[in-house]
N, CA, C and O of each residue as an XYZ file, in Angstrom:
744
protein
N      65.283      1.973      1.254
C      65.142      3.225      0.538
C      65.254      4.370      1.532
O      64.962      4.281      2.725
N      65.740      5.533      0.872
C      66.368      6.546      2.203
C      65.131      7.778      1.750
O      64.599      8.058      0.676
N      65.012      8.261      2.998
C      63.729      9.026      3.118
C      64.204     10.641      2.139
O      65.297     11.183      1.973
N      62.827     10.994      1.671
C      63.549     11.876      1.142
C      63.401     13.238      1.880
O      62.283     13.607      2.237
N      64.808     14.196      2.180
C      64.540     15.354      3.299
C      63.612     16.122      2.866
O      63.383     17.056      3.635
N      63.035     16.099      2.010
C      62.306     17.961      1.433
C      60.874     17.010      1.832
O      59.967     17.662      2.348
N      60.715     16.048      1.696
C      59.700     15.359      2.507
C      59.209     14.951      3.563
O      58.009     14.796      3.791
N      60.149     14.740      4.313
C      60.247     14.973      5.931
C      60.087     16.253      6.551
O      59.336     16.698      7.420
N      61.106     16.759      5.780
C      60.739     18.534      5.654
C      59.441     19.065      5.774
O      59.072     19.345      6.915
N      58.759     19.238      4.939
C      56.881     19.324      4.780
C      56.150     18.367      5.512
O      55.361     18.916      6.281
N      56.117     16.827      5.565
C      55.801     16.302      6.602
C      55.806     16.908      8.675
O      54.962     16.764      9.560
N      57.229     17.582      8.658
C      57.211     18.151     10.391
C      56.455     19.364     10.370
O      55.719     19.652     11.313
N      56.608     20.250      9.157
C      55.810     21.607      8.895
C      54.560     20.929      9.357
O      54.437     20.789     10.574
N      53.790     20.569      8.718
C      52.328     19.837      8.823
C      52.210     19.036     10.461
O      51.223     19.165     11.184
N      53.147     18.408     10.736
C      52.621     18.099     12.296
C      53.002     19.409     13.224
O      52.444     19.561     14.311
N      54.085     20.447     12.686
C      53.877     21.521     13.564
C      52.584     22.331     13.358
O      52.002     22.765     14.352
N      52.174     22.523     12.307
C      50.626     23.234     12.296
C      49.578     22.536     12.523
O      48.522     23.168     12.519
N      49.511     21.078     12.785
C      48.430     20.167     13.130
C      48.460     20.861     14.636
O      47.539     21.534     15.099
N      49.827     20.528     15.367
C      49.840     20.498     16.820
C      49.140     21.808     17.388
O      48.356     22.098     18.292
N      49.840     22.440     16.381
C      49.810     24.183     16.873
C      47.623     24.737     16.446
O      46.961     25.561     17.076
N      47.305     24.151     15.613
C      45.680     24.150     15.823
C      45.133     23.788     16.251
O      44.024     24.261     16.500
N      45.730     22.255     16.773
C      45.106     21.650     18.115
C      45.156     22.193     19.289
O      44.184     21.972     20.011
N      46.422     23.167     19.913
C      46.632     23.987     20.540
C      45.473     25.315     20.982
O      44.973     25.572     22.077
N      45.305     26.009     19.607
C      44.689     26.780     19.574
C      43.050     26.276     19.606
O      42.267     26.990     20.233
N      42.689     25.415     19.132
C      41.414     24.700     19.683
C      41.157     24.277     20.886
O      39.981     24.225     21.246
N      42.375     23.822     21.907
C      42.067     23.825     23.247
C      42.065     25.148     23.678
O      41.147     25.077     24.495
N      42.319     25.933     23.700
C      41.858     27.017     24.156
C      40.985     27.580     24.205
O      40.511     28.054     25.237
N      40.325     27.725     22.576
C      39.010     28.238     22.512
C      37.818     27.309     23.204
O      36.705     27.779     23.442
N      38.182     25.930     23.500
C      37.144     24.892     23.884
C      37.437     25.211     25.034
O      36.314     25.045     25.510
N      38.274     25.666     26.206
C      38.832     25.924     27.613
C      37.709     27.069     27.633
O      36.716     26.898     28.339
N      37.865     28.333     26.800
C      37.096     29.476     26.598
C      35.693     29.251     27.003
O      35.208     29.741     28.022
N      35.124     28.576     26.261
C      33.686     28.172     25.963
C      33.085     27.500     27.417
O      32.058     27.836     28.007
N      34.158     26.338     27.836
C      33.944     25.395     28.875
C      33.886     26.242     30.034
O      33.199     25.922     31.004
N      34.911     27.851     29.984
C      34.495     28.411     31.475
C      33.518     29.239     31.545
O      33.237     29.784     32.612
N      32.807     29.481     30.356
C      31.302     30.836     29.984
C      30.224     29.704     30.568
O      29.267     30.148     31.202
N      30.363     27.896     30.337
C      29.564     27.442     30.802
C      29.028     27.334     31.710
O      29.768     26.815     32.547
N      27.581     27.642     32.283
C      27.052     26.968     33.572
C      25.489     27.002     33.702
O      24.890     27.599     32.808
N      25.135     26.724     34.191
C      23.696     26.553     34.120
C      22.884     28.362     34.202
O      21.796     28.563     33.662
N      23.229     28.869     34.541
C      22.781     30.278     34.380
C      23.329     30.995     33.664
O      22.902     32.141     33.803
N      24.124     30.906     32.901
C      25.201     31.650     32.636
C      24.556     31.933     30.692
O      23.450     31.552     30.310
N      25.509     32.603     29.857
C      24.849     32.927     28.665
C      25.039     31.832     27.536
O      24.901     32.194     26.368
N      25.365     30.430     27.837
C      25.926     29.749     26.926
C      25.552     28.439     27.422
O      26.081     28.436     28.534
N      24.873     27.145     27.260
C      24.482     25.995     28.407
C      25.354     25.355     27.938
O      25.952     25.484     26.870
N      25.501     24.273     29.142
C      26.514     23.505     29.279
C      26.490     22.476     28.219
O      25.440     22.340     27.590
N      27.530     21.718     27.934
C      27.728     20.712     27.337
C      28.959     20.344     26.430
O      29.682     21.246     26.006
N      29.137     19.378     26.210
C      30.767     18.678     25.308
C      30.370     19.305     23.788
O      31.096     20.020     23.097
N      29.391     18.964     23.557
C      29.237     19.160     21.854
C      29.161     21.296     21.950
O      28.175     21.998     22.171
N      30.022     21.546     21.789
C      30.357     23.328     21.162
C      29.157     23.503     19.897
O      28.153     24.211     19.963
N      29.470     22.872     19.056
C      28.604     23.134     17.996
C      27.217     23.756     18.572
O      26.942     24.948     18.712
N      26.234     22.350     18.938
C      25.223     22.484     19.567
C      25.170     23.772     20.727
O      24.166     24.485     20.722
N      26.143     24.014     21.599
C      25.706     24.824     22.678
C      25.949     26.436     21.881
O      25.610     27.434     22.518
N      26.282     26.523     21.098
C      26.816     27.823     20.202
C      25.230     27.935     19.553
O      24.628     28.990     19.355
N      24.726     26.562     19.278
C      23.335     27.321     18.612
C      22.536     27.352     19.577
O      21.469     27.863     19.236
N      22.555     27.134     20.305
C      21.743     27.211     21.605
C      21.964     28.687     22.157
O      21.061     29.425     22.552
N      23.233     28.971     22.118
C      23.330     30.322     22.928
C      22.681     31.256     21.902
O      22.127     32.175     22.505
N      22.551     31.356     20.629
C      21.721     32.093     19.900
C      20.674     31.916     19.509
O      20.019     32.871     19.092
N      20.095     30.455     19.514
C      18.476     30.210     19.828
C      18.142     30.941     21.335
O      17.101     31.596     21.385
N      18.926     30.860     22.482
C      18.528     31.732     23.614
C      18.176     33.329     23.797
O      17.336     33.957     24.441
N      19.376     33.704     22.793
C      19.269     34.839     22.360
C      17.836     35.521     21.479
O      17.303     36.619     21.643
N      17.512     34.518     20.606
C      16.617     35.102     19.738
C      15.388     35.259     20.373
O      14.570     36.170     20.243
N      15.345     34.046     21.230
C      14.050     33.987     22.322
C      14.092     35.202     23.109
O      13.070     35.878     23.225
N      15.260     35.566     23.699
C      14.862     36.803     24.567
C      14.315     38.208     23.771
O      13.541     39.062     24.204
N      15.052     38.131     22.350
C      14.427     39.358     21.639
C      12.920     39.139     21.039
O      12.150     40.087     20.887
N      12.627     37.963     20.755
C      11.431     37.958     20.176
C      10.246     38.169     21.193
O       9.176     38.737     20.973
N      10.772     37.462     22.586
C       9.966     37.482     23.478
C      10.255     37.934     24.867
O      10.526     37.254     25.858
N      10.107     39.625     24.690
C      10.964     40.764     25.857
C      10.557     40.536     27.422
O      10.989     40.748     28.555
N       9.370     39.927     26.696
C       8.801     40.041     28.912
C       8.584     38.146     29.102
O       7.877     37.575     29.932
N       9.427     37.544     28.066
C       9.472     36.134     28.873
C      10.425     35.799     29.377
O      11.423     36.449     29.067
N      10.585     34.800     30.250
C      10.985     34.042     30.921
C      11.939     32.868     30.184
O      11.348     31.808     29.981
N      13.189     32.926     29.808
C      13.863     31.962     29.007
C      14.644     31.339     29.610
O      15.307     31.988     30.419
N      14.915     29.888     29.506
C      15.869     29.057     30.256
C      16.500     28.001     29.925
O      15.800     27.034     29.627
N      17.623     27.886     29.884
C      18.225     26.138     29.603
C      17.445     25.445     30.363
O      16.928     25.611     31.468
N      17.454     24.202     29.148
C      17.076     22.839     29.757
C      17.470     22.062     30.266
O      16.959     21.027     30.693
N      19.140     22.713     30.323
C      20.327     21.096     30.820
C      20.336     20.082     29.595
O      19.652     19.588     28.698
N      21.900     20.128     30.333
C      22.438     19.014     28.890
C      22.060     17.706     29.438
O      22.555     16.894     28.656
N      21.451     17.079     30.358
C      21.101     15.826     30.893
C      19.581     15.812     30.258
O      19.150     14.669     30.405
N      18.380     16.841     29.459
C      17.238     16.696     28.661
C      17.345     16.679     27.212
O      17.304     17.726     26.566
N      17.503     15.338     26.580
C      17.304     15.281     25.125
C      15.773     15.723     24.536
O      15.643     16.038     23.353
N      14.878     15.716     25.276
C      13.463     16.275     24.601
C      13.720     17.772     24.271
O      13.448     18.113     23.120
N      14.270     18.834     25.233
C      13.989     19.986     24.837
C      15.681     20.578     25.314
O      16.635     19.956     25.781
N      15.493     22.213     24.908
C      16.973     22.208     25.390
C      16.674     24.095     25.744
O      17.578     24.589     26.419
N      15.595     25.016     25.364
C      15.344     25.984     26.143
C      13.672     25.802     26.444
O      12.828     25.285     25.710
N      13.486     26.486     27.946
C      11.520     26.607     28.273
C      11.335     28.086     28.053
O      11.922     29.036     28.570
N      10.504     28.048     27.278
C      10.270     29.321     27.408
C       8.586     29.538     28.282
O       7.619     28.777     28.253
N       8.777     31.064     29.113
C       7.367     31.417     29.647
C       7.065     32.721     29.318
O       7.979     33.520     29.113
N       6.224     32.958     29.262
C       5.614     34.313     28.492
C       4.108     34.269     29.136
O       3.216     33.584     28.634
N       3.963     34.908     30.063
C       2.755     35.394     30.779
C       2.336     33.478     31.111
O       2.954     32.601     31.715
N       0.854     33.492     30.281
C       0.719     32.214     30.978
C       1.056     30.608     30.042
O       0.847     29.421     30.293
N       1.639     31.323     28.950
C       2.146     30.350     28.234
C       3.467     29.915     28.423
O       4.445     30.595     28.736
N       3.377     28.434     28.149
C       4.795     27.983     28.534
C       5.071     27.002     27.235
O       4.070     26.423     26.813
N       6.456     26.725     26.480
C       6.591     25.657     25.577
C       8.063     25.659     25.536
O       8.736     26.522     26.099
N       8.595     24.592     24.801
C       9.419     23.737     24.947
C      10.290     23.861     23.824
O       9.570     23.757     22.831
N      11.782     24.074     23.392
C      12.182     24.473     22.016
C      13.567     23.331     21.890
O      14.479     23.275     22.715
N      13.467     22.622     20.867
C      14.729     21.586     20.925
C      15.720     22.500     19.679
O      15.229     23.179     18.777
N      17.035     22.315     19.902
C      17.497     23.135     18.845
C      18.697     22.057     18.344
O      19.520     21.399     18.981
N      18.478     22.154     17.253
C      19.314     21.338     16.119
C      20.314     22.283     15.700
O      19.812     23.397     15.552
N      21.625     22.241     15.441
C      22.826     23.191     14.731
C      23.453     22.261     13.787
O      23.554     21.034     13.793
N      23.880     23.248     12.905
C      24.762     22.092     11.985
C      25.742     23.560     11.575
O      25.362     24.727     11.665
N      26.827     23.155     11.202
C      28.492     24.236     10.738
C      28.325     23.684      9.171
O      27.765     22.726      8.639
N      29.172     24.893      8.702
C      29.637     24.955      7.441
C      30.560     23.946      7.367
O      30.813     23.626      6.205
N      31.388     23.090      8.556
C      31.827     22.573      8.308
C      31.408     20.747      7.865
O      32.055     19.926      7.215
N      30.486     20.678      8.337
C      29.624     19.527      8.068
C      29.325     19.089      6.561
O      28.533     19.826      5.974
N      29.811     18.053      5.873
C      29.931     17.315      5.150
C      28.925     17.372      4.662
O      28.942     17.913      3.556
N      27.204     16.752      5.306
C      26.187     16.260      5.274
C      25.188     16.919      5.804
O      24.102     16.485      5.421
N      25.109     18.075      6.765
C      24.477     18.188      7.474
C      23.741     17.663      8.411
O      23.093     18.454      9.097
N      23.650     16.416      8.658
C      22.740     15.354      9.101
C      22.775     15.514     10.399
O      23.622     14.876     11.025
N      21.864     16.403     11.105
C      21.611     16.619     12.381
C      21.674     15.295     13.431
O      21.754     14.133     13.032
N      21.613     15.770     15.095
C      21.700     14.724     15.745
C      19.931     14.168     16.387
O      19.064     15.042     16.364
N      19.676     13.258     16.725
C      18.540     12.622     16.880
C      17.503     13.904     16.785
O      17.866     15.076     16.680
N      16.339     13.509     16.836
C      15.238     14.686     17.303
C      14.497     13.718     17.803
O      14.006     12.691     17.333
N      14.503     14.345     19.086
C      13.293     13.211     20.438
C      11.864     13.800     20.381
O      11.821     15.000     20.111
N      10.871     13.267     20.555
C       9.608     14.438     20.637
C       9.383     14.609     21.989
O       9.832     14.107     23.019
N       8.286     15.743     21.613
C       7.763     16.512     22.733
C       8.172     17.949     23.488
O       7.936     18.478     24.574
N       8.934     18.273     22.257
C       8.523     19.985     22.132
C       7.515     20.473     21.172
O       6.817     19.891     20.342
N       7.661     21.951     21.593
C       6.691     22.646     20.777
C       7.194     23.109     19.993
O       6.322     23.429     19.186
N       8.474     23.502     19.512
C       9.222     23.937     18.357
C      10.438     23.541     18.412
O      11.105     23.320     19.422
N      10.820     23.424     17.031
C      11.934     23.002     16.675
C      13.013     24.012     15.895
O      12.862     24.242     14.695
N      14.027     24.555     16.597
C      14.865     24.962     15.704
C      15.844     24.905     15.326
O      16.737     24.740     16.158
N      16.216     25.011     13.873
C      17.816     24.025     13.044
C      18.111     25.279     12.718
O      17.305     26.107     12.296
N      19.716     25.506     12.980
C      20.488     26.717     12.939
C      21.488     26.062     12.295
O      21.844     24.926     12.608
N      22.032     26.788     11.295
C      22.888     26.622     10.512
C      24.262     27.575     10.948
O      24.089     28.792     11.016
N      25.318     27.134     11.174
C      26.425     28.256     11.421
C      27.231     28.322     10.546
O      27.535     27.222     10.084
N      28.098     29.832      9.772
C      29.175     29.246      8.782
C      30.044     29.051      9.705
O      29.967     28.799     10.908
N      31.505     29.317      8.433
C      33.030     28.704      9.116
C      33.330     29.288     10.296
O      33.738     28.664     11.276
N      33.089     30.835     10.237
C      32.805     31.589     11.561
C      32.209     30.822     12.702
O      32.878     30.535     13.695
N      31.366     30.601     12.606
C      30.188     29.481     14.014
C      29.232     31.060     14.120
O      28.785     31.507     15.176
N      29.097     31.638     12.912
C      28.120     32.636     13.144
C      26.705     32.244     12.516
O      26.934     31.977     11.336
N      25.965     32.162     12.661
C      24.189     32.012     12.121
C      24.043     32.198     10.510
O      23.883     33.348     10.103
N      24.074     31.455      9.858
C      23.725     31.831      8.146
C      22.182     31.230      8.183
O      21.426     31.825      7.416
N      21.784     30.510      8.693
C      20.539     30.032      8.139
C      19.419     29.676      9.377
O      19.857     29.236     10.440
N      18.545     29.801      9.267
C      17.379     29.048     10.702
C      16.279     28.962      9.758
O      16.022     29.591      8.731
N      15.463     27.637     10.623
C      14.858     27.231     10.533
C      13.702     26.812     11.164
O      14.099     25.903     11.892
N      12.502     26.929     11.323
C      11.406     26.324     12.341
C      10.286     25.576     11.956
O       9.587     25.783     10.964
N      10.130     24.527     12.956
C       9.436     23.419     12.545
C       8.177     23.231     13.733
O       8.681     22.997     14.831
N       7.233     23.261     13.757
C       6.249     23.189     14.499
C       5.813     21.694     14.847
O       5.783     20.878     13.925
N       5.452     21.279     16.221
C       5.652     19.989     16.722
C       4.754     19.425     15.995
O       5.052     18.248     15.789
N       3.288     19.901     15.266
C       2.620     19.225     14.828
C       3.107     18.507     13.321
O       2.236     17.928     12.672
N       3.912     18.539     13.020
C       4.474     18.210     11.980
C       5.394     16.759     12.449
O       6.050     16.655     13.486
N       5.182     15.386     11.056
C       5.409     14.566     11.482
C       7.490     14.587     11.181
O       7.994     14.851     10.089
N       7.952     14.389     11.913
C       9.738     14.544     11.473
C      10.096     13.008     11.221
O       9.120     12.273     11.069
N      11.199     12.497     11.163
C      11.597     11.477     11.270
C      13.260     11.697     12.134
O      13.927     12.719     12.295
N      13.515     10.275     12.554
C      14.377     10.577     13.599
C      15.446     11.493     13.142
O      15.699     12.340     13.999
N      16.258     11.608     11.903
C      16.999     11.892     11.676
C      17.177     12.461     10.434
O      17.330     11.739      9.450
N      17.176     13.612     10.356
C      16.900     14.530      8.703
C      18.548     15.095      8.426
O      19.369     14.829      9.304
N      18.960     15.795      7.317
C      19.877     16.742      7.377
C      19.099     17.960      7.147
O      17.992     18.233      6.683
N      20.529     18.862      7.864
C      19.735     20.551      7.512
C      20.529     21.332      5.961
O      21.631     21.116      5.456
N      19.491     22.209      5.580
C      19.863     22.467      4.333
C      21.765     23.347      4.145
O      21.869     24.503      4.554
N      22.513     22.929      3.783
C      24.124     22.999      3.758
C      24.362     24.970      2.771
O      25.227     25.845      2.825
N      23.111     24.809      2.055
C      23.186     26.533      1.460
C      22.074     27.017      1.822
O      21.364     26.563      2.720
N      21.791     28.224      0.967
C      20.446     28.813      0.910
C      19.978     27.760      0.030
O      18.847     28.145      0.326
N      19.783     26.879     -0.704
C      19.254     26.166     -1.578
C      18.287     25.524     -0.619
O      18.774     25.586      0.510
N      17.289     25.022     -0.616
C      16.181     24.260      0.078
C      16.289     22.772      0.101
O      16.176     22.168     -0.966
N      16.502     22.105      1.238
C      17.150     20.607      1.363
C      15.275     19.899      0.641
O      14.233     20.477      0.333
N      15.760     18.263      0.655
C      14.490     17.883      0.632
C      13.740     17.889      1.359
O      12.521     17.830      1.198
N      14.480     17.980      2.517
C      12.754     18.241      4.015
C      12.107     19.322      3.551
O      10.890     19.415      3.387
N      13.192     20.406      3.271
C      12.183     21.767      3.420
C      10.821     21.877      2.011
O       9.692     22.304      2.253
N      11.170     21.502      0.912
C      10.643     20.907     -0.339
C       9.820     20.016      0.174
O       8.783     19.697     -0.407
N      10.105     19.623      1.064
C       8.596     18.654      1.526
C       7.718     19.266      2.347
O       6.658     18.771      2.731
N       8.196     20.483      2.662
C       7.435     21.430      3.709
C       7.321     20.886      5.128
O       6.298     20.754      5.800
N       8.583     20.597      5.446
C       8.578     19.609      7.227
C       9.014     20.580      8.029
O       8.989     20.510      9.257
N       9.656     22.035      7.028
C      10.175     23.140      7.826
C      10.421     24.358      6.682
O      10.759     24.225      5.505
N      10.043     25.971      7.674
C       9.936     26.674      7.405
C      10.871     27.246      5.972
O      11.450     26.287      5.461
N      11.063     28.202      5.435
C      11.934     28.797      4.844
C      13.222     29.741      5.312
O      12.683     30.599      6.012
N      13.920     29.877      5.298
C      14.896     30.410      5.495
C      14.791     31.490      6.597
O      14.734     32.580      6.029
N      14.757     31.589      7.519
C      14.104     33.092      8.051
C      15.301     33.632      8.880
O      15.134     34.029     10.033
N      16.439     33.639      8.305
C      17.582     34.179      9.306
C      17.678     35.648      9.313
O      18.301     36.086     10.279
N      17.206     36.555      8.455
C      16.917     37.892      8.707
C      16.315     38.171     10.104
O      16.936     38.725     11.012
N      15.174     37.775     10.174
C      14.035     37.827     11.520
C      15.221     37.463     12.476
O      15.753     38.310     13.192
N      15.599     36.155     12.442
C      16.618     35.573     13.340
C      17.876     36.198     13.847
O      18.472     35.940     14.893
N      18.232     37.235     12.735
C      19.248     38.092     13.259
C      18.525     39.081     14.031
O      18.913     39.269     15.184
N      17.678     39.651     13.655
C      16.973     41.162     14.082
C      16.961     40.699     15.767
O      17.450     41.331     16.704
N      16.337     39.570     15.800
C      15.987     39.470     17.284
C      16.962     38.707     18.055
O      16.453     38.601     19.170
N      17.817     38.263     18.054
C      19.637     38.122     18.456
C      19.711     39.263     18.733
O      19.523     39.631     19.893
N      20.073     40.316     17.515
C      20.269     41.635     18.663
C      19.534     42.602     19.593
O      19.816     43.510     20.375
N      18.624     42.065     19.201
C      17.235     42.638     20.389
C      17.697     41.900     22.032
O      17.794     42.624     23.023
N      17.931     40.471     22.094
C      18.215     39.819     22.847
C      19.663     40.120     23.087
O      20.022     40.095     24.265
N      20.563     40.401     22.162
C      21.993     41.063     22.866
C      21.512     42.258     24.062
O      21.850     42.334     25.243
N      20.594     43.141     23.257
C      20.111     43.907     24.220
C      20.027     43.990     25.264
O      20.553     44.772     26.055
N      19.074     42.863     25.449
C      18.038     42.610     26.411
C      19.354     41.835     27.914
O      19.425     42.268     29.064
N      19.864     41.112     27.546
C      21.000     41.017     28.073
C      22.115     41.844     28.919
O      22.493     41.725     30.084
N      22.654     43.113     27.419
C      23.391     43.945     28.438
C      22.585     45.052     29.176
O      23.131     45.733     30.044
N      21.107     45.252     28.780
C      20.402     46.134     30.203
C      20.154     45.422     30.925
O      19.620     46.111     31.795
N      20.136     44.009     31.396
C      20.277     43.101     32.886
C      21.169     42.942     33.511
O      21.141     42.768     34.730
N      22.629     42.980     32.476
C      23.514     42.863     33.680
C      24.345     44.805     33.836
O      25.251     45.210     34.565
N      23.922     45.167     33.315
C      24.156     46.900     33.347
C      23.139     47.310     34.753
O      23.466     47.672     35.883
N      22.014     47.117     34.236
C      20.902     47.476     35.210
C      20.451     48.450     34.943
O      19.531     48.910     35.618
């Protein structure tokens, strides 16, 4: 049977725009991979998703908390992933992300032995639609999903985590944008 052209046709269209987004995804992952470093505004690591909510869980920490001390944990610590210090307190924050693009939401492990937990939701953008916080005293199980709308998943209905609080979460992102460009401004 002889192939049909208007099908082959649309078939090469489609591997030229496969190639050509794969293209454009190495780049932006090249992008990301050179902002990385251990001091730097974004922590290291393969999974983007995760370090994207991290760089705005970092963020929110610096606005919420102006005279602390905030830091990656390194991508080699699954317990926690920023320390925060604030005069003489010190605690431990693991951060969970999940994208609009996620099927399921079904976050990746949660290890214990932080003091807070936070699940950031990003849309198609990889911008912040949703957060979440979970206090260590609360029992989790290894592996939950995070809520995919504003609608309330069953964890949160079970009360294993906060309500929606991405307002607050924005306010202090840009407090922490702030806080940022008067450090490296001076």
């Amino acid at each position: 049977m002889a192939a049909n052209p208007s099908t082959e046709s649309g078939e090469s269209s489609t591997l030229v725009q496969v190639e050509q987004a794969i293209a454009n995804y190495a780049k932006a992952y090249d992008a990301l991979e050179q902002l990385q470093n251990p001091r730097g505004p974004i922590p290291q690591g393969d999974q983007k998703t995760g370090a994207v909510g991290e760089f705005y869980a970092h963020l929110y920490l610096l606005g919420k908390y102006p005279n602390a001390d905030v830091i990656f944990g390194g991508n080699g610590n699954p317990v926690w992933d920023i320390k925060v210090t604030d005069n003489e307190s010190v605690w431990h924050v693991q951060v969970k992300t999940v994208s609009a693009f996620s099927k399921t939401g079904r976050l990746s492990p949660i290890h214990v032995g932080w003091q807070e937990l936070y699940i950031i939701r990003l849309n198609k953008q990889l911008q912040p639609d949703g957060f979440w916080q979970v206090k260590s005293d609360m029992a989790l199980p290894k592996y939950i999903n995070a809520p995919l709308s504003n609608q309330s998943s069953s964890i949160a209905k079970a009360g294993l985590f906060s309500h929606n609080e991405i307002d607050d979460f924005s306010k202090n992102v840009a407090a922490g944008k702030l806080r940022c460009i008067v450090a490296i401004t001076g």
